[in-house]
C-alpha positions as CSV (number, residue, x, y, z in Angstrom):
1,X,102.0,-22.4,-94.2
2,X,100.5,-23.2,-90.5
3,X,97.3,-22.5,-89.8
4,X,95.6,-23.6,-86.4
5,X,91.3,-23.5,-86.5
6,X,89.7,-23.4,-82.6
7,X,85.9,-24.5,-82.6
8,X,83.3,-22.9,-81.1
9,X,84.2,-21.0,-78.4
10,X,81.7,-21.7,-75.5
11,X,80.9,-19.0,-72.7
12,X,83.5,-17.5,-70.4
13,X,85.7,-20.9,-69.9
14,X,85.6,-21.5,-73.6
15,X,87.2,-18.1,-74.0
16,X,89.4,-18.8,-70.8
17,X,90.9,-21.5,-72.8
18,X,91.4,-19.2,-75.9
19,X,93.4,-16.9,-74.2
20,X,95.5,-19.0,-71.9
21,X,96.7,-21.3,-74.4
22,X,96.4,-19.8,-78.0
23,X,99.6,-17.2,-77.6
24,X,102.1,-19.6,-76.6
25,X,100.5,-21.8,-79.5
26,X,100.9,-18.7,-81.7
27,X,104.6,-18.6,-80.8
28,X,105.5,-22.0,-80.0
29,X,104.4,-23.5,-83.1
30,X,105.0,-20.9,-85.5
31,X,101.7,-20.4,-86.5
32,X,101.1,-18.2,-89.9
33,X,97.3,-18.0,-89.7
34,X,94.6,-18.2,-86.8
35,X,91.0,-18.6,-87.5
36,X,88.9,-19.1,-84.4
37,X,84.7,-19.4,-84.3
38,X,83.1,-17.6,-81.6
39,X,79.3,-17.6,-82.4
40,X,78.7,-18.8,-78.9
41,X,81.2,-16.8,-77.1
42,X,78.9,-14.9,-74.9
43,X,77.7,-16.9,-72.4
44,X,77.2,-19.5,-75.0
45,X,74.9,-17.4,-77.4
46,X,76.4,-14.5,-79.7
47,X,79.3,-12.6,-79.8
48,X,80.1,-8.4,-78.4
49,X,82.7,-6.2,-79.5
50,X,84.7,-6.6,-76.5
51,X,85.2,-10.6,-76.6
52,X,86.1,-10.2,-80.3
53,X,88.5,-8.1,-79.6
54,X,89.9,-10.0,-76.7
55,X,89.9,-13.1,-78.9
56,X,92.0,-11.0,-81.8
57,X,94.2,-10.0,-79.1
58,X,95.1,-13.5,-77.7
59,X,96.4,-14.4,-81.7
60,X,93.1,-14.9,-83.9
61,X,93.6,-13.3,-87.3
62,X,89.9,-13.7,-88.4
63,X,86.3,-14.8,-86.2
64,X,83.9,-17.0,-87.9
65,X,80.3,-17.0,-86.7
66,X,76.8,-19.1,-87.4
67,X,73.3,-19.3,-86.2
68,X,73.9,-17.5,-83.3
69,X,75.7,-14.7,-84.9
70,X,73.5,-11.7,-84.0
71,X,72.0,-12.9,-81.0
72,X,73.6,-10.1,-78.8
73,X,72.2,-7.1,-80.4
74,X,75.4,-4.7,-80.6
75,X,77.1,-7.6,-83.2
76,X,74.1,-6.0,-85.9
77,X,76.1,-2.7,-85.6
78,X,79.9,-3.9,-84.8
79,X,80.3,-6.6,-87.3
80,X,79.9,-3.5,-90.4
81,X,83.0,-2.0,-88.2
82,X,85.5,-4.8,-87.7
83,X,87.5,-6.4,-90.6
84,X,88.3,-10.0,-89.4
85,X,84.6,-10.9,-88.3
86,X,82.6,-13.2,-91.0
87,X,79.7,-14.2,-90.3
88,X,77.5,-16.6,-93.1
89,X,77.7,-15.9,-97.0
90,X,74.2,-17.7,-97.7
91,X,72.7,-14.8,-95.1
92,X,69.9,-12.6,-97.4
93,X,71.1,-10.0,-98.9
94,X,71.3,-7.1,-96.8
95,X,71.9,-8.6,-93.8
96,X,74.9,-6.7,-92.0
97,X,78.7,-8.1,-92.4
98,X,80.9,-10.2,-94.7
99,X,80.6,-13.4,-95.5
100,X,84.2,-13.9,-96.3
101,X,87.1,-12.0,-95.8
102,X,90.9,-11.5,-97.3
103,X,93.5,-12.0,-94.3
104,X,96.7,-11.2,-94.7
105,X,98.6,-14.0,-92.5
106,X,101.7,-13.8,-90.1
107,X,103.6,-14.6,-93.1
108,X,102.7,-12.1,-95.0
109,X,99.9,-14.6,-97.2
110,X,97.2,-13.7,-98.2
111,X,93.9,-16.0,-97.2
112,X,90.8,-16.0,-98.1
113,X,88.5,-17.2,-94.6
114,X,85.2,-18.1,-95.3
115,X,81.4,-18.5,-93.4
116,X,79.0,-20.5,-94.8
117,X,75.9,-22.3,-93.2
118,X,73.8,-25.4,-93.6
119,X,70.6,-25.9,-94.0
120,X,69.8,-29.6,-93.0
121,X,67.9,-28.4,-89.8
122,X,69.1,-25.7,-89.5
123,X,67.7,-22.0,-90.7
124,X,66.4,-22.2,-94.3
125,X,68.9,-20.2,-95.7
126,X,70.4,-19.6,-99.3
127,X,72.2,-22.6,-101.1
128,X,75.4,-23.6,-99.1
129,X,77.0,-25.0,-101.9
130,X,75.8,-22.4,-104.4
131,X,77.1,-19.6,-102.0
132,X,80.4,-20.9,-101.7
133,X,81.1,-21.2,-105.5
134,X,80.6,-18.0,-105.9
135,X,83.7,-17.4,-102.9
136,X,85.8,-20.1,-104.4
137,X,85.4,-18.9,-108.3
138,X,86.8,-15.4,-107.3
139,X,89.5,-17.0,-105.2
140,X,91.9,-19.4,-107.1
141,X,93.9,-20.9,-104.8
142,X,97.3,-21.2,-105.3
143,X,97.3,-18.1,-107.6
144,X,95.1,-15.3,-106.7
145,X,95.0,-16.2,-102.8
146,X,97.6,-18.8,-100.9
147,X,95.3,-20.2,-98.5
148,X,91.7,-20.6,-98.2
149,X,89.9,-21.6,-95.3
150,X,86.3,-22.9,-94.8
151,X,84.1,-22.8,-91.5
152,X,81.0,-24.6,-92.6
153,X,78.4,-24.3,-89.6
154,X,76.0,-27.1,-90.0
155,X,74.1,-29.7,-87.8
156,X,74.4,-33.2,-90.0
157,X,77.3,-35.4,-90.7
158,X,76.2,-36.0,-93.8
159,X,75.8,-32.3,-95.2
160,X,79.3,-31.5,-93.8
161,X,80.9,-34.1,-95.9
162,X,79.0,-33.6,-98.8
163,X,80.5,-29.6,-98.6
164,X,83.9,-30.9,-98.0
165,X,84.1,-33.1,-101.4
166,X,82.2,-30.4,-103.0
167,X,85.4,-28.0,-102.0
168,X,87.9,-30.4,-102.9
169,X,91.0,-29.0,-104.2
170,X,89.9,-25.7,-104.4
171,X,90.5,-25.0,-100.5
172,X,93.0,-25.8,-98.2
173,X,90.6,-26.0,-95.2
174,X,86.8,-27.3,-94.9
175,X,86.2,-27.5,-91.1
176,X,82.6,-28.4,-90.0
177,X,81.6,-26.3,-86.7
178,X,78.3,-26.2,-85.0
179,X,77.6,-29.6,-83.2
180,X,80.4,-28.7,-80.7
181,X,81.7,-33.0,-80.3
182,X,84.8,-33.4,-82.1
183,X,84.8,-36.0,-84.8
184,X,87.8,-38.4,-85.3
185,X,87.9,-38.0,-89.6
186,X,90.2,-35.6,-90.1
187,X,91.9,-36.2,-93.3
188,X,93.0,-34.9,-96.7
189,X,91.0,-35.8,-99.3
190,X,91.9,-36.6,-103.1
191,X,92.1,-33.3,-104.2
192,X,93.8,-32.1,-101.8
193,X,91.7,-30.6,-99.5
194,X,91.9,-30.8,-95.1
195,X,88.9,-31.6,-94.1
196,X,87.2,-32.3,-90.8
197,X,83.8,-33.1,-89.9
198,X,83.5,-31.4,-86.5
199,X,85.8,-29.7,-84.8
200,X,84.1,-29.2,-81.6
201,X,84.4,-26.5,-79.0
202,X,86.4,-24.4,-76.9
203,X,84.6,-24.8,-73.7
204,X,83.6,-27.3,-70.3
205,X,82.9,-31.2,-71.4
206,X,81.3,-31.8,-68.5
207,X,77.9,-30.5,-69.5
208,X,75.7,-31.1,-72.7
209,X,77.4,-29.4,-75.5
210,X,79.2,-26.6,-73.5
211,X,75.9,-25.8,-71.1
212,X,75.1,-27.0,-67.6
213,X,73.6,-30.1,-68.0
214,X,70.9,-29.8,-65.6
215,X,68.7,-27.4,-67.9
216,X,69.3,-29.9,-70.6
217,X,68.1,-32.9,-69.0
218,X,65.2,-31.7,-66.8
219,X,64.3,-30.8,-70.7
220,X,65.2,-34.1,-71.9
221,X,63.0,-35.8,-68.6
222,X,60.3,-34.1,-68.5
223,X,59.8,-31.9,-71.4
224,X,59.5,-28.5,-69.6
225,X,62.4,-26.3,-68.5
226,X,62.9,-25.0,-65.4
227,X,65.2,-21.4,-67.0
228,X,67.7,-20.8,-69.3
229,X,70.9,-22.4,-70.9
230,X,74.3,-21.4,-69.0
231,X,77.4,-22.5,-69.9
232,X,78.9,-25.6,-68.4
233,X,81.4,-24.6,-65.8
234,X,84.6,-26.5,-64.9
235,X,88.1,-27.0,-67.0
236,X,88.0,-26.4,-70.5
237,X,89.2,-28.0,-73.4
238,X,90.7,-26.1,-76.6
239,X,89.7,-27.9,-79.2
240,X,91.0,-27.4,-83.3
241,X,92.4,-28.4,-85.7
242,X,96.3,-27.7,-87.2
243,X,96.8,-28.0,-90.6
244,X,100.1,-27.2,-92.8
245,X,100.0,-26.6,-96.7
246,X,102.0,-26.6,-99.6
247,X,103.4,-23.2,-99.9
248,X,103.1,-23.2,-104.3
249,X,99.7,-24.4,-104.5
250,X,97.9,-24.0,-101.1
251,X,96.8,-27.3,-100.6
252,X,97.1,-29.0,-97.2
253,X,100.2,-31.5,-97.0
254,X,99.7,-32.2,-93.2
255,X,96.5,-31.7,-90.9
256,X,96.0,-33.0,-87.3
257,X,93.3,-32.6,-84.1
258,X,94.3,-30.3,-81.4
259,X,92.8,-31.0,-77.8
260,X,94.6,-29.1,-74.8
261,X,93.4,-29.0,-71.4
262,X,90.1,-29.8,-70.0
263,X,88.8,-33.5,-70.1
264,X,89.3,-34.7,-73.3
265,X,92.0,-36.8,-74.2
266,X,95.1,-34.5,-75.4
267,X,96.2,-34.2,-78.6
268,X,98.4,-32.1,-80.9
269,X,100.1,-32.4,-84.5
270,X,103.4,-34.4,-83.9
271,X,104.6,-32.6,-87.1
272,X,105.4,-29.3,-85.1
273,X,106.2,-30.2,-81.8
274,X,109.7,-29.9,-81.3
């Protein structure tokens, strides 16, 4: 099974990138499943209707979210109306949405995609790790589901790679998203498991994580800002990760870095180019 995950998607060239290059990816590879995380889609903070549509339309089967999942307003009444939008398990209970969803891929396979947040400064939410093994123990993979595919949104290294081991064998996919900088240890682990730090983001690289990096430095300088946050503008980058897994038990057999376009040096799995 192929499945392709796209980071954070940054503003209106993050979601430029999306859709000029994801359906030819869709095709060209031969992808079964795409999961794409679009917490900072709108103008780099929350998500609408309308770009979550357009981003299912260009080829993404299910849209993760984070800490910025409800900061545009409408996504408190749209996410209890969509099906492929998951935003954070460890949210309180009653908060609106899904913290994972069943997908059924391209192929016809069913996947189980998955939200879960830290909390290593981030919002002091439920357990992470106590959230997910509650998703996981109703979701044997390899038997109950084919796939299953983890977007854990969290600020430290060190948090991310504790949740990957903790996940080990029991997903195909453990993808850290948040920090928006790719990291360069993607891997699969003993049992079995794809795993990647950070993924990055789907957005400009010439700013400070996917915003103009004026605002951000006069911050940095002299401590008091001067207005808001706006995305960085300029060529963007497509950043993910591609992953291929064993078709009887789900677990990943190949997994690579994906980087198209923008500034950042290219690269794409070797495995399915022809």
């Amino acid at each position: 099974m192929r499945i392709l995950f796209l980071g954070d998607v940054v503003g209106r060239p993050g979601r430029e990138a999306v859709t000029d290059h994801l359906p030819g990816l869709v095709s060209g590879w031969k992808l079964d499943l795409v999961v794409v995380n679009g917490e900072n889609a709108a103008g780099g903070f929350g998500i609408t209707e309308a770009i979550y549509e357009d981003l299912r339309a260009a080829g993404a089967d299910a849209v993760t979210l984070g800490n910025h999942a409800f900061d545009q307003r409408e996504a408190l009444v749209f996410i209890e109306r969509v099906d492929r939008l998951v935003r954070p398990a460890n949210y309180p209970a009653g908060t609106p949405g899904r913290g994972a969803v069943l997908v059924e891929a391209k192929n016809g396979a069913r996947v189980l995609v998955a939200n879960v947040m830290g909390r290593t400064f981030m919002d002091p939410l439920d357990d992470p790790f106590a959230a997910v093994d509650r998703l996981l123990d109703g979701a044997d993979l390899g038997h109950m589901v084919d796939a299953v595919v983890v977007d854990f949104h969290a600020e430290t290294t060190s948090e991310k790679q504790a949740f990957g081991f903790h996940c080990d064998g029991r997903a195909s996919l453990v993808v850290g998203t948040h920090t928006h900088v790719p990291t360069a240890d993607h891997r699969i682990l003993s049992g079995g498991t794809a795993f990647l730090t950070d993924v990055g983001m789907c957005g400009a690289y010439d700013g400070v994580i996917g915003m103009d990096k004026e605002e951000p430095l006069r911050r940095f300088t002299r401590k008091i800002g001067a207005g808001r946050f706006e995305p960085a503008a300029g060529p963007a980058t497509l950043a993910g990760v591609a992953v291929e897994t064993d078709n009887a038990t789900g677990l990943a057999v190949k997994v690579a870095p994906v980087r198209i376009g923008g500034s950042l040096s290219p690269a794409r799995p070797d495995f399915w180019e022809s």
